[in-house]
Each structure stands twice: as C-alpha cells, then as structure tokens.
N, C-alpha and C positions, 0 to 999 in steps of 0.2 A: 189671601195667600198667593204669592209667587208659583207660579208653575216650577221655577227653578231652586223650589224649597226643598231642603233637602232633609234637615231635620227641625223640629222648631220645642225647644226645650221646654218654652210658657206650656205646653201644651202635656210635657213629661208627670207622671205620676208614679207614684211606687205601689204595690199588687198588694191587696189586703195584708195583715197580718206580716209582710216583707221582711222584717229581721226575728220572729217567730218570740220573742220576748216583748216584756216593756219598754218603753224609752226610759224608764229608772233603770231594770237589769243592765241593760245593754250598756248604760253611762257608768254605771258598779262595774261590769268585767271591765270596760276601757281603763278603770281609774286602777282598781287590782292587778290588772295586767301594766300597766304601765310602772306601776310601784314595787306589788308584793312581789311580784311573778318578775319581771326583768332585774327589779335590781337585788335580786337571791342568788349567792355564790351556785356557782358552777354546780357545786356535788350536791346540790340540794332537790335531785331530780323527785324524791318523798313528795314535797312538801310543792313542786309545780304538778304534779301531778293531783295532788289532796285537791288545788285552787282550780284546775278544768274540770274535776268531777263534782265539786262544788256549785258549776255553771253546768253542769247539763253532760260534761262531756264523756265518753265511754273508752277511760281508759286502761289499756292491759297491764299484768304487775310487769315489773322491771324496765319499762319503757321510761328511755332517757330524751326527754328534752329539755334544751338547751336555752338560756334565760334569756336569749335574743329572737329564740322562736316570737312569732306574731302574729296571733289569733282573730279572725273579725268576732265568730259568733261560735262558741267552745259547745253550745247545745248541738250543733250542727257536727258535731267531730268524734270517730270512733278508731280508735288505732291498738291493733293487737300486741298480743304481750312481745316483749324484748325487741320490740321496734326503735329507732333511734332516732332522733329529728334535730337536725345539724343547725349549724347560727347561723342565723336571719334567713332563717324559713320562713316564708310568706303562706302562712296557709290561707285561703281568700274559700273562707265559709259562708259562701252568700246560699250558694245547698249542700247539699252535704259532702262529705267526704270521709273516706271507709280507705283506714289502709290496715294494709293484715299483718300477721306476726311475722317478724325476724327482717323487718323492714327496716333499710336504710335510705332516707332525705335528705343529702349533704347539703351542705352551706349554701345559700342563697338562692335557692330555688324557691319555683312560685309554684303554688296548685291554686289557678282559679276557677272556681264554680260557676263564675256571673260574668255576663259581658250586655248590649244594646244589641237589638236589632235595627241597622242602619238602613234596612227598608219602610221601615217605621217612619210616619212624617212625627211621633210621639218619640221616639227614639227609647221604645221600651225596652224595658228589662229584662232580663229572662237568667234563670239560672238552670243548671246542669248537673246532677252529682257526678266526682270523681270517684274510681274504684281501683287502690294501689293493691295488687293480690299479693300473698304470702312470697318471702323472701325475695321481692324486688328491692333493686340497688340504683336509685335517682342518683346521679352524679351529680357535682358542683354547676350548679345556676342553670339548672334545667325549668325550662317553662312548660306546664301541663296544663291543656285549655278546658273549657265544660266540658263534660259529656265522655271522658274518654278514661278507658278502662286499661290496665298496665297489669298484662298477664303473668302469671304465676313463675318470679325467677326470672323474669325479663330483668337487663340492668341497660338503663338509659345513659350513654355517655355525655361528659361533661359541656355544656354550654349548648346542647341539643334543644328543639320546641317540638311538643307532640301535640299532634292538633286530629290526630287518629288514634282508634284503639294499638294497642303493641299486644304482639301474640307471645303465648308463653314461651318463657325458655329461650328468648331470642336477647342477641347485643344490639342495641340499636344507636347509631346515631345522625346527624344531621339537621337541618330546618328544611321540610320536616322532618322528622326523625323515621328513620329505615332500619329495617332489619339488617344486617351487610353477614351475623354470622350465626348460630348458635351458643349457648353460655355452656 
C-alpha cells in the first residue's frame, strides 16, 4: 500500500446481516416497489401502504404516500398516523428511520441513514437512525444526514441540509441548517 492511500475499495465489505433481509426479499420489494407501488394512481395511498407493511414497515392509519416515494429497506421504516411523504422522497433506509404523527416530507427530500467512514483505508460503512418527531414540517429538497434527530414541531426550510440535531419548535434554515426564529 501507498502511504498516500486514501481509501482502497478491494479491501471494502458490507457488516453482517447489512440489509437485515434476504437477497430474495430485498430483490421482491425492489421489483414491487418499482411496479405495484410506483405505478399505482395517486389516490391509492390504501393499497401503498398494505405493500410497506407487507415488507416489514410500521405504518400509521391515514398516512399518504405518494407513488414516487423511494424506499431502500421498508423493514427499517416507521411513520406515524396522518403523516404525508411528498414525490420523490428519497427515504435511504440503510438504519432506520422513525417519523412521528402529523408529519410532513415534501417533494424531493432525502433522509439518509448511511454514509462511509473516509478515514477508513476500508472506506466502511456505517449507518445512523433518523428520528423526524411529531408535527415536523421538511420543506421541498431538504437533505437529512445519519444520526440527527428533528424536534417536535420544528419545520426545516426549503432546499436546507441538516447535518445537526434541530430543536423543538424552531424554523430552521440554511447549509447547515439554523435556527434563525421560533414556529
């Protein structure tokens, strides 16, 4: 090895057990989610809901999402009741992710749970859970990193990255994302 190596991929593995299913389930929800789940008209929020609980996932009654949503691992996902999850939500369930009731996810936003450690000469893995609390409001293409928790009633403004916990009851926005007022 190069003293001046910096990551070396031959060397990369994934953590026991990594996507918490089989490689059949996992290729099943990719193939259902690609099919049943995306190309289902809009008002059929029932019947996406019936196919994530189907996979594992813990979902609340009247939670609408939207058939562009995009799930890695729906075992890994728990979203409280009359929650809403807007098109082309990127939910990145590499651990888990816990959003609570009366929550909204607009359009294009990411929640990732997983990222590499770039001090690693392995460039491993690691994930993080997300924790979205009750009646927080994610704006349009908000980016949410591992590990960070988005307190109760917080609403993140539009095209914001949180790469920190947000404290309750605060408007936040920016890269990274700041408190600037109260909700």
């Amino acid at each position: 090895m190069n003293r001046l190596d910096y990551q070396r991929l031959d060397l990369a593995k994934l953590p026991p057990n990594f996507r918490g299913r089989s490689a059949f389930q996992v290729q099943l929800w990719w193939l259902i989610q690609a099919s049943l789940f995306r190309l289902s008209p809009q008002f059929m929020y029932g019947w996406r809901r019936f196919l994530l609980r189907l996979f594992g996932a813990k979902i609340g009654k009247k939670v609408m999402i939207r058939p562009t949503v995009h799930i890695i691992y729906p075992w890994r996902l728990t979203i409280g009741d009359y929650s809403w999850i807007g098109d082309y939500v990127e939910l990145y369930t590499l651990g888990t992710i816990k959003i609570g009731e009366h929550v909204v996810i607009s359009q294009k936003s990411y929640l990732c749970t997983g990222s590499h450690d770039f001090t690693s000469l392995s460039f491993d893995i690691f994930t993080k859970p997300i924790v979205v609390e009750d009646q927080v409001w994610i704006a349009a293409d908000v980016f949410v990193s591992p590990g960070v928790i988005i307190g109760r009633g917080s609403v993140v403004g539009a095209r914001s990255s949180v790469f920190g916990d947000i404290p309750p009851g605060k408007i936040c926005i920016g890269n990274p994302a700041h408190p600037i007022k109260d909700r």
